[in-house]
C-alpha positions in Angstrom: 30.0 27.1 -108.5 32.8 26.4 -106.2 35.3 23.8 -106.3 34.9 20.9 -103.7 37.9 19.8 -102.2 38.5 16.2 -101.6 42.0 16.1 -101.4 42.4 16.3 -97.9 40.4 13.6 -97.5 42.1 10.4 -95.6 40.7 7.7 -95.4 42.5 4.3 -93.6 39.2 1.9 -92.6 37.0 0.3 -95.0 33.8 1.7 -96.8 30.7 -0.8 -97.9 28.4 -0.9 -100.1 25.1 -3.1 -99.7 22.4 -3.2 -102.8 19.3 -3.2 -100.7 17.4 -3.7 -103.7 17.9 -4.0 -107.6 16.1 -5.4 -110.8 17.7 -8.7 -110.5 19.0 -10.6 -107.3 21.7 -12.5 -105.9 19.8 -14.6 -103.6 16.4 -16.5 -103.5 15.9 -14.7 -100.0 16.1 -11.3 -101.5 13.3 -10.2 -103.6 13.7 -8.0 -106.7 12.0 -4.8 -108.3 12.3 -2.2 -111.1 14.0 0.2 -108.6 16.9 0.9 -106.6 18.2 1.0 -103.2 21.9 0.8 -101.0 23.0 1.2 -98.3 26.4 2.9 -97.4 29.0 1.8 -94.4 31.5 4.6 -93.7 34.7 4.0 -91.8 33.3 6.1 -89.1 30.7 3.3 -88.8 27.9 5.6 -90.1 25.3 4.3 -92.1 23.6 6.0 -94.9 20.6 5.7 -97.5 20.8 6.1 -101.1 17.2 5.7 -102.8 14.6 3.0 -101.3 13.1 1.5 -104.0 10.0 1.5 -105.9 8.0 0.1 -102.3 8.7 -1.2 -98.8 10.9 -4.1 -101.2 14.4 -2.6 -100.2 12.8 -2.8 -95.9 12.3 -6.9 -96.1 15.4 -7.0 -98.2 17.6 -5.0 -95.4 16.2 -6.8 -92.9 16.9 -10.0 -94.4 20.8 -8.6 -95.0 20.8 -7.8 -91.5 20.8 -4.4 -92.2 18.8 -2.1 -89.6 17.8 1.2 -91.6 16.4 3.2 -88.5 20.0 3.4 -87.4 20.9 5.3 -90.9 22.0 9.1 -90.3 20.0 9.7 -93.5 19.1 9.3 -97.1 19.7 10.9 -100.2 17.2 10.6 -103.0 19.0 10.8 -106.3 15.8 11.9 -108.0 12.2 11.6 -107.5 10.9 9.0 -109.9 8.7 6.3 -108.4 11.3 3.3 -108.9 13.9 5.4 -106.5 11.7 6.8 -104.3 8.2 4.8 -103.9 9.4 3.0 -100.7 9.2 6.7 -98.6 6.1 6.3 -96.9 7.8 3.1 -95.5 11.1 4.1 -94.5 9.0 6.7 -92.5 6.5 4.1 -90.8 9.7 3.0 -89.3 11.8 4.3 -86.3 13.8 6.3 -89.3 14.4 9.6 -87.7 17.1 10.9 -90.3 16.9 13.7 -92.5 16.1 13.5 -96.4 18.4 15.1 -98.6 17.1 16.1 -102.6 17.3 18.4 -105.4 14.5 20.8 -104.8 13.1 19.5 -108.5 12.6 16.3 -107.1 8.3 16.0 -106.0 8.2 17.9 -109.6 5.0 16.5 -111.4 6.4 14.3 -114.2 5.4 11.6 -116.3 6.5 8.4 -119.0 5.5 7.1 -122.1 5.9 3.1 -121.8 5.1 0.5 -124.2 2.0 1.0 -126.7 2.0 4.4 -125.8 0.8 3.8 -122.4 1.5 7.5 -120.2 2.3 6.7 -116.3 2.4 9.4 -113.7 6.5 8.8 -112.8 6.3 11.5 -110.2 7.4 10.9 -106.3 4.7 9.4 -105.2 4.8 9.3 -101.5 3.9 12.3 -98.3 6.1 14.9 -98.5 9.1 14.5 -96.2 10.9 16.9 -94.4 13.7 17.5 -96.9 17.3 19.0 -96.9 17.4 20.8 -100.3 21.2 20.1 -102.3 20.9 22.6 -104.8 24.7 22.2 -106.0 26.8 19.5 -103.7 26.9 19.2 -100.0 28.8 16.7 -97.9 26.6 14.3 -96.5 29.3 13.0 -94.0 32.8 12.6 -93.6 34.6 12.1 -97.2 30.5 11.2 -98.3 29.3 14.1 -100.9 25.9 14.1 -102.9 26.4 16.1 -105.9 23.5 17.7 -108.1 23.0 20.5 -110.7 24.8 18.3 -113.5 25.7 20.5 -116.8 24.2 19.1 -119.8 27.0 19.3 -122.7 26.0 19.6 -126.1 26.5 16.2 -128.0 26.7 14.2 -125.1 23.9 11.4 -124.0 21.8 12.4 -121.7 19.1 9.6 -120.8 15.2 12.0 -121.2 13.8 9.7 -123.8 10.1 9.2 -122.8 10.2 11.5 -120.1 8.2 14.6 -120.2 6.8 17.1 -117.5 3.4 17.3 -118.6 0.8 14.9 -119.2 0.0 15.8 -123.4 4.1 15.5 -123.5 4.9 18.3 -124.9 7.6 19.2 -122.6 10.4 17.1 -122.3 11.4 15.8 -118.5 15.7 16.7 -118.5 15.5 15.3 -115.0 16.8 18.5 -113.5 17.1 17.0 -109.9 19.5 14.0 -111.4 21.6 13.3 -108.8 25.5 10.7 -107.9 27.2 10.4 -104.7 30.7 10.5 -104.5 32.4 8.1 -101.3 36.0 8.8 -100.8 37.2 5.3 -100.0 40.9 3.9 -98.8 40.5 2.2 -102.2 40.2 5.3 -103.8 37.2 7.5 -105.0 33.8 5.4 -105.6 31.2 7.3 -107.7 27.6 6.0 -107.1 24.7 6.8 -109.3 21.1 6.3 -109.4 19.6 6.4 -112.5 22.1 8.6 -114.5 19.9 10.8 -116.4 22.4 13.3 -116.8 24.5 10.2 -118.6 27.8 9.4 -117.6 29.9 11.6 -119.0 27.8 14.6 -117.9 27.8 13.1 -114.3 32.2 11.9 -114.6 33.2 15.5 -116.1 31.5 17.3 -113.8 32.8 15.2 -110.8 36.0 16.2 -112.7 35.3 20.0 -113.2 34.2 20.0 -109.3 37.0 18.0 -107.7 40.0 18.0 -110.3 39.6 14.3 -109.9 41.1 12.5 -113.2 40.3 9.1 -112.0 37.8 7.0 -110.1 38.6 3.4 -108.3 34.7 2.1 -108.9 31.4 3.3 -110.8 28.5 1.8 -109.3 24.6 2.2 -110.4 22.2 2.7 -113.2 23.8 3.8 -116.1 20.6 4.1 -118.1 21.5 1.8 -121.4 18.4 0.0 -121.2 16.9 2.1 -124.5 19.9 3.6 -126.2 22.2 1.7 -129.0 25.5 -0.2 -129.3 26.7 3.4 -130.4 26.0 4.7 -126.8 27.0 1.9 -125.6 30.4 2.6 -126.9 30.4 6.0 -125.9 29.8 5.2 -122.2 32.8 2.1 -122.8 35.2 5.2 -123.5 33.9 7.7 -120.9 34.6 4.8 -118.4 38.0 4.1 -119.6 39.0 7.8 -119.3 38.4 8.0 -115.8 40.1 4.2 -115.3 38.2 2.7 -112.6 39.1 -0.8 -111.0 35.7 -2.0 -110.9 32.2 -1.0 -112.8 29.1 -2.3 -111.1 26.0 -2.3 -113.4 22.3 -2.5 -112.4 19.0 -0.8 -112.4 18.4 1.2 -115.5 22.0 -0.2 -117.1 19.7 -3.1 -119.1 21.4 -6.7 -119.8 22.4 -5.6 -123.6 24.4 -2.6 -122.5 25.9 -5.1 -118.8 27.0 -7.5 -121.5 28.5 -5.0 -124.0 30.4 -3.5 -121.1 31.4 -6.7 -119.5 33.2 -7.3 -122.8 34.9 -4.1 -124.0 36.2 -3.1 -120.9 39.1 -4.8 -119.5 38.3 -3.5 -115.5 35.8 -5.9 -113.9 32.6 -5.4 -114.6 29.6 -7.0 -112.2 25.9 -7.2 -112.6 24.8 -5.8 -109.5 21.4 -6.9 -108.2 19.5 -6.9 -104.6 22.5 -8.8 -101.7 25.6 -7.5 -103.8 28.0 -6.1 -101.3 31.1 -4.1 -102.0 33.6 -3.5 -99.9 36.2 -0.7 -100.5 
């Protein structure tokens, strides 16, 4: 693969990032859902999508945020499951007229084991949209790149527990089409996830692999603690530290033991993020 160059990359007016929706919420105004939704503010004054959500939840909370998606360029889907992806239809009721850009794993058929051994059909469960296919990274827009195809190293944490590609799970789900942004901000570089299947030092040493990048300003997203142990826990504390960023803001998938483990072993700030938050780089 080749490397992607983000050293030329200037950036001098602020970047923002707006949770559209989120497990938990910052405002009685602002509903909440098992899923995940923001949107992104370049400099240029271009908006993006990343994810919308398990239903038309992350619509009424933009609206309410004063946030008008049909002016977004586009969205990128950082993998099909239902909770990132169920508010399509939606988003394309609307005056949205932007492309969709995904892994071209992500309408795979896939599905979940939840409690009591109840199996769930987690699979993208909207009409197929006119997608643009990422099969590596592309750059969504200026200094804005969506990165895919995440190496799975041996001995690291990758979060597939559950998650299988057939429905007598027998196949195990490694969530191929895993997905992470990377905004180049005047703060510095922001990585945003989704869910983090890939786990996050699968996801940071391959941003580091791709870019040379030793460091990060922010990590924002699901980082997928929500059924792993203090022992992973710790692992993702010291993956973070490597890469030094300023700010870590948890949600989604992250769960409130591993948010509170994080909040105090690391000494950057850490934030529970949740639908309202707003980040401004």
């Amino acid at each position: 693969m080749a490397k992607l160059n983000v050293n030329g990359v200037t950036i001098d007016k602020p970047s923002k990032i707006s949770i559209l929706c989120d497990n938990t919420t910052t405002s009685d105004s602002l509903g909440k859902e098992w899923g995940l939704s923001m949107a992104l503010n370049l400099p240029q004054d271009d908006l993006w999508l990343w994810d919308c959500g398990a239903s038309s939840l992350f619509l009424q909370n933009a609206q309410e945020m004063k946030i008008d998606t049909n002016k977004a360029k586009g969205i990128a889907l950082s993998h099909g499951h239902w909770d990132h992806s169920g508010g399509m239809d939606a988003l394309m009721e609307t005056d949205f007229l932007g492309p969709v850009y995904a892994h071209p794993k992500f309408a795979a058929k896939r599905y979940s084991v939840h409690a009591e051994g109840e199996v769930r059909d987690a699979s993208f469960p909207c009409e197929y949209p006119g997608t643009i296919i990422v099969r590596d990274y592309t750059e969504l827009d200026e200094g804005l790149f969506m990165i895919t195809e995440i190496p799975r190293i041996a001995g690291l944490f990758e979060a597939t527990g559950g998650l299988f590609t057939d429905p007598e799970l027998t196949l195990t789900d490694h969530v191929p089409d895993d997905a992470f942004l990377l905004m180049m901000t005047k703060s510095g570089p922001v990585v945003i996830l989704g869910c983090c299947h890939s786990g996050l030092a699968n996801s940071l040493y391959h941003l580091r692999d791709l870019t040379g990048l030793e460091s990060v300003h922010a990590i924002i997203g699901g980082l997928h603690l929500f059924k792993t142990d203090v022992d992973e826990f710790e692992n993702t504390a010291k993956v973070i530290e490597e890469f030094n960023p300023k700010l870590v803001a948890a949600g989604h998938c992250t769960g409130e033991k591993g948010y509170e483990f994080l909040k105090n072993r690391l000494s950057c700030d850490v934030h529970q993020m949740g639908s309202g938050s707003v980040y401004e780089f």
